[in-house]
C-alpha positions in Angstrom: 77.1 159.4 144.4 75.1 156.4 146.4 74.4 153.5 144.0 70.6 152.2 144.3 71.0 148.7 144.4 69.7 146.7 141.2 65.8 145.5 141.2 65.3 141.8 141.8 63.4 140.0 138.9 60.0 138.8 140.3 60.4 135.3 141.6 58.6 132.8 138.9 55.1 131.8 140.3 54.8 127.7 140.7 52.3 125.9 138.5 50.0 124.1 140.6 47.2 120.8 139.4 44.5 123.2 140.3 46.2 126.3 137.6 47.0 123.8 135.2 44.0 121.8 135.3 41.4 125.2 134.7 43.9 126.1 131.7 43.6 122.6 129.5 39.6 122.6 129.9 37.5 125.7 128.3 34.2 126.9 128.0 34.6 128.1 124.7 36.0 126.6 121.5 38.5 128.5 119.5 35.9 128.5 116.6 32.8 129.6 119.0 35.4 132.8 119.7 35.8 133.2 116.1 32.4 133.6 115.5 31.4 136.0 118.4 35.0 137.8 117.2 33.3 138.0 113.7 29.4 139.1 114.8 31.3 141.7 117.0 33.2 143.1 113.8 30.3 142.8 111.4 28.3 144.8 114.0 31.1 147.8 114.1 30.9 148.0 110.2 27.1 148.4 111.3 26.3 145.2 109.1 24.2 142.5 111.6 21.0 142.6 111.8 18.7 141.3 114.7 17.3 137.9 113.5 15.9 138.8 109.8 14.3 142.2 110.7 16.0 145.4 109.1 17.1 146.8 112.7 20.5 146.9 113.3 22.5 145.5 116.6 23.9 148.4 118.3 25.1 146.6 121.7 28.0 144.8 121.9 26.4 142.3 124.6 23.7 141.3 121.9 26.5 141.4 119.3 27.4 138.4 121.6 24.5 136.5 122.4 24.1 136.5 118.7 27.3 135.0 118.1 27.3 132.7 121.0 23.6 131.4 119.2 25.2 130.8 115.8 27.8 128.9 117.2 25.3 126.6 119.6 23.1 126.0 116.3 26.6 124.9 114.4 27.2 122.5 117.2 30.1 124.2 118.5 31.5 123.7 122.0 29.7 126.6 124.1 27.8 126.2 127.1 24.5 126.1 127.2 22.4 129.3 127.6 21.4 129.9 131.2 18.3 132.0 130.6 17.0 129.4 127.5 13.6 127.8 129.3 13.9 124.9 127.1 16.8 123.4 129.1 
């Protein structure tokens, strides 16, 4: 019987300034994630509502774009909205 020779481990990648230097700075906080995390979940359990109208969200992009709002109105690190014509 004819061995098959043993599989290299992948070589490890190097760590450039360019790599490290797009991981230290976000776009997003932690806490703007959690709120967009929580809108997303409270919109599964069929529970957020579109501004203070009865209708429901029922797309997960405006599940977002709510989120992302709250956390711009708490004064949380997100950037700013490309389509807002105040800017």
């Amino acid at each position: 019987m004819a061995k098959t020779p043993a599989k290299k481990a992948p070589a490890a990648r190097k760590s450039t300034a360019k790599n490290t230097a797009s991981k230290a700075a976000r776009k997003y906080s932690p806490a703007a994630s959690a709120q967009v995390a929580e809108d997303l979940h409270e919109m599964h359990e069929g529970k957020l509502h579109i501004g203070t109208s009865d209708k429901l969200v029922t797309n997960p992009k405006q599940a977002i774009a709510i989120g992302l709002a709250q956390a711009r109105r708490a004064g949380k690190k997100v950037p700013p909205n490309p389509n807002d014509p105040k800017q």
